[in-house]
Structures are given as C-alpha cells and as structure tokens.
Backbone bond lengths (Angstrom), bond angles and torsions (degrees), N, CA, C in turn:
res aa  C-N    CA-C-N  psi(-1)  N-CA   C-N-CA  omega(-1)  CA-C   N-CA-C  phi
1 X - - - 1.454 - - 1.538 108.50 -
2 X 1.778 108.04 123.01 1.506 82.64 -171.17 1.718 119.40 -87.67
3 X 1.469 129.31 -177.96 1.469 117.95 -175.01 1.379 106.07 -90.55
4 X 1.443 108.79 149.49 1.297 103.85 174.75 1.897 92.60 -109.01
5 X 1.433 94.52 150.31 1.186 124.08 169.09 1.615 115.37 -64.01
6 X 1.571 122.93 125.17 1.477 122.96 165.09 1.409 98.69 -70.45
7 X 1.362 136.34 116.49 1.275 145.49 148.97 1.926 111.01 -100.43
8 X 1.038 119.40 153.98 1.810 140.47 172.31 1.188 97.53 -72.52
9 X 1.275 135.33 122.41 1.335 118.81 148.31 1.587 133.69 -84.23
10 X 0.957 103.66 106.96 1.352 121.10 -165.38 1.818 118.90 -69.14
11 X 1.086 99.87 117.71 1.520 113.52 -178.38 1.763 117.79 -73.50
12 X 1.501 115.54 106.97 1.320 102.63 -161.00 1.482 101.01 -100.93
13 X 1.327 113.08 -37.68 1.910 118.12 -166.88 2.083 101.44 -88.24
14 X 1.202 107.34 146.64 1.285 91.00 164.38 1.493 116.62 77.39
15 X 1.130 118.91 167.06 1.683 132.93 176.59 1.175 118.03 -72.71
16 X 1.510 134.69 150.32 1.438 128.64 178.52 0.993 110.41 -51.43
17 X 1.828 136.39 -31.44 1.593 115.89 -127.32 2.210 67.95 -134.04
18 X 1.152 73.45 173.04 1.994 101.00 170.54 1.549 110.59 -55.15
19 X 1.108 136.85 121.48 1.680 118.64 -177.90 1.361 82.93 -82.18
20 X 1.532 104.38 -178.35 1.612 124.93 164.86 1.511 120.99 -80.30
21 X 0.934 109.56 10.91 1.964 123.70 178.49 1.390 91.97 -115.53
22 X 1.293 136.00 -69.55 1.396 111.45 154.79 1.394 143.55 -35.33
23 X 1.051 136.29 -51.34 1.517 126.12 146.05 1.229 125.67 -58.49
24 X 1.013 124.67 -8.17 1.819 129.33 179.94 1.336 87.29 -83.07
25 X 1.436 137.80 -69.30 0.940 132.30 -165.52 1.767 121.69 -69.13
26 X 1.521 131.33 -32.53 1.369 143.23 -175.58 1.796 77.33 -65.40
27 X 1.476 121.80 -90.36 1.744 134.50 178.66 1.307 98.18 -1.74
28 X 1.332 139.10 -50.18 1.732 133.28 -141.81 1.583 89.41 -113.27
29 X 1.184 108.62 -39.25 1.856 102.28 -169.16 1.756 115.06 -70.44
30 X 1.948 90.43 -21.01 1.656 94.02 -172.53 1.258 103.15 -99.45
31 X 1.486 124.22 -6.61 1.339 112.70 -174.70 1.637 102.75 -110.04
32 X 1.544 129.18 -1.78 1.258 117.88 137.20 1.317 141.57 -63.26
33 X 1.971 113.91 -29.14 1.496 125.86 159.78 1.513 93.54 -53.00
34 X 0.935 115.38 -57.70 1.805 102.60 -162.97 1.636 122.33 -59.15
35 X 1.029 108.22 -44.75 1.323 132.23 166.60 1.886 120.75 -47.28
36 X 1.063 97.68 -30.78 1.555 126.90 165.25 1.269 132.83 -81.17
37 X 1.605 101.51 -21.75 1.283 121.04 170.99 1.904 114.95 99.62
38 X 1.472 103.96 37.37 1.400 117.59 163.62 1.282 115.93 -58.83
39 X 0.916 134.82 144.18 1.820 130.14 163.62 1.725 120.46 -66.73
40 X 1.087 97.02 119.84 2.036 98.18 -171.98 1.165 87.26 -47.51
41 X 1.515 119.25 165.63 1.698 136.37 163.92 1.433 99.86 -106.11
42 X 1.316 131.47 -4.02 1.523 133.75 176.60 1.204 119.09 -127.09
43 X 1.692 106.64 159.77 1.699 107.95 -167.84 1.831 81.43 -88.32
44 X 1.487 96.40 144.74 1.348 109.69 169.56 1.791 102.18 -92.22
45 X 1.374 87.48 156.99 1.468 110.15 -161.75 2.060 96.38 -105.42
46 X 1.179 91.48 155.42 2.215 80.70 -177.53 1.650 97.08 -84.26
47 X 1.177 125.57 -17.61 1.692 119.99 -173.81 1.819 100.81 -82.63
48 X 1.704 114.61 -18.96 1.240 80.16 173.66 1.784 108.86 -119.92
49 X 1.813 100.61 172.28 1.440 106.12 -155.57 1.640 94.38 -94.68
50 X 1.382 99.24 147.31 1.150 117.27 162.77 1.553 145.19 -31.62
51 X 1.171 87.55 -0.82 1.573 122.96 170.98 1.610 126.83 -36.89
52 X 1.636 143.74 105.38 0.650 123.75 -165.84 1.315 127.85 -67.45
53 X 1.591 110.21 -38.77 1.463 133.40 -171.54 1.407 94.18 -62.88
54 X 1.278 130.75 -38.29 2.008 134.58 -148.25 1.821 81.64 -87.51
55 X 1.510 122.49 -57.69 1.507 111.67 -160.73 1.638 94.92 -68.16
56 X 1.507 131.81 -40.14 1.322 109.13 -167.33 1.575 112.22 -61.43
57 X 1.632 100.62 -38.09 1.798 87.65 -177.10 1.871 112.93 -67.64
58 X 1.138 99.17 -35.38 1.747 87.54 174.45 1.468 122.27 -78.41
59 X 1.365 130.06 -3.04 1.440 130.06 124.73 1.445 110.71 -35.14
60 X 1.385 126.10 -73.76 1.261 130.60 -140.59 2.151 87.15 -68.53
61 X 1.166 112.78 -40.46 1.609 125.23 -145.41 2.189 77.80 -69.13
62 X 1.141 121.46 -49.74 1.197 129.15 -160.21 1.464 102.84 -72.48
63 X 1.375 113.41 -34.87 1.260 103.87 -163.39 1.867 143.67 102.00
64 X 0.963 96.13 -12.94 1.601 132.26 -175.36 1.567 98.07 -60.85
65 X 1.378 123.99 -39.07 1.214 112.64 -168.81 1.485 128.40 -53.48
66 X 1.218 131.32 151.43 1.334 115.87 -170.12 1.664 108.18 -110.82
67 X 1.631 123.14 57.08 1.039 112.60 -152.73 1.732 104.19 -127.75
68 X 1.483 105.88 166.48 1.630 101.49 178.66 1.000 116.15 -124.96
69 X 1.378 164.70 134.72 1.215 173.93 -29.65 1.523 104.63 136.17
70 X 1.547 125.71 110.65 1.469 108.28 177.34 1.859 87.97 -123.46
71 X 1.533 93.72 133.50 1.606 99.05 -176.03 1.588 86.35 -119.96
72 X 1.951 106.80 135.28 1.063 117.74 146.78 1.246 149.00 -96.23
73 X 1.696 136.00 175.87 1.711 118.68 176.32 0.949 84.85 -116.90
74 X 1.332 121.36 -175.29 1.595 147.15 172.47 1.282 102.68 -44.91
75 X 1.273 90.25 -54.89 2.122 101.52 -156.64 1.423 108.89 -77.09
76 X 1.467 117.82 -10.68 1.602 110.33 145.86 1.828 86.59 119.55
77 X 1.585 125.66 14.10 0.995 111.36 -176.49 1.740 97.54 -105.58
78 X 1.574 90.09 160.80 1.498 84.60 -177.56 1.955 106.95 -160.51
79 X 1.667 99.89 177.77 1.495 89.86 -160.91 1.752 98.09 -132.83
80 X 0.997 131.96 137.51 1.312 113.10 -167.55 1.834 86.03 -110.31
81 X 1.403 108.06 140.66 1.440 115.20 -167.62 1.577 91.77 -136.63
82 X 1.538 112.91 126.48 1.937 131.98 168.40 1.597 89.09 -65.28
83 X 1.170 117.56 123.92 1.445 139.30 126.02 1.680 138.76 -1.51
84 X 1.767 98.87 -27.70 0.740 111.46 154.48 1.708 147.47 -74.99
85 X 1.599 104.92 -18.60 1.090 138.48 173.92 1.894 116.87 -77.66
86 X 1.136 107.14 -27.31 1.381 133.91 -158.43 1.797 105.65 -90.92
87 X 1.360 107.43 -39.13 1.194 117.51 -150.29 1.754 90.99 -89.34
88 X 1.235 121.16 145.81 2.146 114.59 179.45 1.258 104.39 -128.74
C-alpha cells in the first residue's frame, strides 16, 4: 500500500477564513434542511430551543458540517475548499 504524504492544503482563491456571505448562506441552507426534517449532527442541549436558525449556526460554530466551499475567479477557475479549513 503506497504512503501518502501529509501535505497543507493550501487555500488559493479567496480569504483564509469563511467570509460572511459564506456563512450567511451555509446558516440558511442548513437550517432549512433541518427545518424539513434533516437529522441534527449535534446532541441538543435542554437550554437550547429548538430553533432552526440557533442549531444550524451551532453546527456551523462546532464544525460537524459535512460541507465544501467552491470559490470562483472571473476567468471561470475555481477551487473547491472542506469547511473545515475555513473555519479559525
């Protein structure tokens, strides 16, 4: 089996971290799956409410999400970046 190499994945398009148009948008898309009847990815806590918008952002705050980020340029090239990388 051959080894794979630990390499960084390196963020080329865009800012290191999540902009706020990116999370505005992941926040609303995951808290309509939920709302629909997605399965939480987190144990709910009794202090917080059932809320769709409140569990998607504390998904997003934890990290759990299983999502990818595709950032484009003008010229039509682009980099698809895990969520996990994004988040500081």
């Amino acid at each position: 089996m051959p080894m794979r190499s630990k390499t960084k994945f390196k963020i080329k398009i865009g800012p290191p971290k999540l902009t706020r148009y990116e999370r505005a948008r992941i926040i609303g898309a995951r808290a309509l799956q939920v709302a629909l009847g997605a399965p939480v990815l987190i144990k709910l806590e009794e202090n917080i409410s059932p809320d769709p918008l409140l569990i998607a952002e504390r998904e997003l705050e934890l990290g759990v999400l299983p999502i990818i980020i595709r950032r484009k340029t003008p010229s039509g090239e682009y980099q698809d970046i895990p969520l996990k990388y994004l988040l500081n």
